[in-house]
C-alpha positions in Angstrom: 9.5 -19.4 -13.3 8.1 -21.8 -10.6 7.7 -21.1 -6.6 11.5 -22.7 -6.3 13.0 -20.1 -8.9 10.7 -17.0 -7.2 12.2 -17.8 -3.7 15.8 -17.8 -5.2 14.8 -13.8 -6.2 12.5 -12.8 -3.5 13.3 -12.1 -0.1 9.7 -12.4 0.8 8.0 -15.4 2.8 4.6 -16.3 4.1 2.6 -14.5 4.4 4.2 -11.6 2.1 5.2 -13.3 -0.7 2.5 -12.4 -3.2 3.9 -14.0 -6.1 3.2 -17.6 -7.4 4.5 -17.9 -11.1 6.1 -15.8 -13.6 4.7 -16.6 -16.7 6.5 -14.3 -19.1 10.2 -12.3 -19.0 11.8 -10.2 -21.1 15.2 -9.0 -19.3 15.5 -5.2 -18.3 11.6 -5.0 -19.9 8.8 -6.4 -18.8 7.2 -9.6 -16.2 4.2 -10.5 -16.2 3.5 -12.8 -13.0 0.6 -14.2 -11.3 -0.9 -14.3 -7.7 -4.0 -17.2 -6.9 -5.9 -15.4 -4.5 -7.7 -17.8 -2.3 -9.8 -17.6 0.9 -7.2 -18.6 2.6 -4.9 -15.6 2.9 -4.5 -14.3 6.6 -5.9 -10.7 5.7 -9.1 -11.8 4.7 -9.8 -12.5 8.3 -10.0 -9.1 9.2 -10.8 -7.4 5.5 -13.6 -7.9 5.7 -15.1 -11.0 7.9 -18.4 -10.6 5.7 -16.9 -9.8 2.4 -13.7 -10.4 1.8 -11.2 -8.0 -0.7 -7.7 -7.9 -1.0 -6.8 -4.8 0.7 -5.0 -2.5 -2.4 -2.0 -2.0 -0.5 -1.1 -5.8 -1.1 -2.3 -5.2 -4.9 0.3 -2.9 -5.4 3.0 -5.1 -3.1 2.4 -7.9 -5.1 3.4 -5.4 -8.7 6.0 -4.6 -6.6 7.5 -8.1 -6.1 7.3 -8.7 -9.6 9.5 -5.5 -10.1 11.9 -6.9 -7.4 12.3 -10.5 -9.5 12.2 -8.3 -12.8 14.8 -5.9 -11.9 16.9 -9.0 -9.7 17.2 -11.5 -13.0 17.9 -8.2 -15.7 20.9 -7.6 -13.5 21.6 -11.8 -13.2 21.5 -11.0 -9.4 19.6 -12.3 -6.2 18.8 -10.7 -2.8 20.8 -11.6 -0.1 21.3 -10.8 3.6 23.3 -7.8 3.4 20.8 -6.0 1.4 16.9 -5.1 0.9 15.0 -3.9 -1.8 12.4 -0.7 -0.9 10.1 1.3 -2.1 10.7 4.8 -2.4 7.6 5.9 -3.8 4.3 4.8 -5.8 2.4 7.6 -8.1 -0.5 7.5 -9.7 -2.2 4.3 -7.9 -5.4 3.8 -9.2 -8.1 1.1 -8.0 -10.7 0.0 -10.5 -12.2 -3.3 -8.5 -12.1 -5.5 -5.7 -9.7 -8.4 -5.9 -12.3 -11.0 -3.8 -10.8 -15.2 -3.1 -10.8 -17.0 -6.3 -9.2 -14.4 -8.6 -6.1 -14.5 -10.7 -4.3 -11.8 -10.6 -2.2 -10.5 -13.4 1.1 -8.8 -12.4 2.4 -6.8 -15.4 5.3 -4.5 -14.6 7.2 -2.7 -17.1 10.7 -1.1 -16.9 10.4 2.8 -17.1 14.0 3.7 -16.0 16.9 3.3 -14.3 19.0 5.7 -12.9 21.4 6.4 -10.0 19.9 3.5 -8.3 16.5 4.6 -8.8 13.9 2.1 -10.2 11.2 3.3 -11.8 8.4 0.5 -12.9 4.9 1.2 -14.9 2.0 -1.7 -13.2 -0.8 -3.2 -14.1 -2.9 -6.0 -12.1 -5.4 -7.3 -14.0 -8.5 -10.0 -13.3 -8.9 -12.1 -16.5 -9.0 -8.7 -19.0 -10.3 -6.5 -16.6 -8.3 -4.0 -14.7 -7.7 -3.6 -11.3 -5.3 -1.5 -10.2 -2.5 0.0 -11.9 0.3 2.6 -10.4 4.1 3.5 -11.0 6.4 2.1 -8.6 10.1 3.4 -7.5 12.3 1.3 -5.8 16.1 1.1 -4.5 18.5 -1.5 -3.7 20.0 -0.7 -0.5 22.5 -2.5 2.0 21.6 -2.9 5.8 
């Protein structure tokens, strides 16, 4: 999937959409996306002035997104006005090493479960082969 494609299944626009390309799907399994990081992103203004890093809290947005356009093509689906798609919870976040400008990041997300409207997603971002943060994501489809 291209930018085009991404913004048909994310709500998300500058500057939260974390997600450039999805370079592989399996439907109701597994995405694997990717986010360029440059020196351009606005929180590296502030995080830090002297040495940038992507703050983790975006790390794990950014698996999170991938869940959202995982979860909105297995059910052949896209967000709309009327509804929003939150997290509920994130277990077992783990950081490993700083994401700094120039890095791919690797969005791997894997479907755990599904049930009652729960979501519940296994991630992994990754820099080249190493690991950077990895955490298990719940999310829910709500209307507003």
């Amino acid at each position: 999937m291209d930018i085009h494609e991404i913004l048909e299944h994310l709500p998300h626009r500058y500057p939260m959409l974390l997600v450039d390309r999805v370079l592989e799907y399996e439907p109701g399994k597994r995405i694997l996306a990717l986010k360029n990081v440059t020196i351009n992103e606005h929180f590296f203004v502030g995080h830090f002035p002297y040495h940038p890093v992507m703050p983790g809290v975006l790390v794990i947005e950014a698996l999170a997104q991938a869940a959202a356009i995982l979860s909105f093509r297995s059910l052949d689906t896209k967000p709309d006005d009327k509804s929003v798609y939150y997290f509920v919870g994130i277990d077992e976040a783990r950081f490993k090493r700083p994401v700094v400008p120039g890095d791919q990041l690797l969005l791997e997300v894997t479907a755990v479960r599904n049930a009652r409207g729960l979501y519940k997603f296994s991630g992994q971002a990754r820099v080249g082969e190493a690991l950077v943060a990895e955490a298990k994501i719940l999310c829910t489809l709500r209307s507003i």
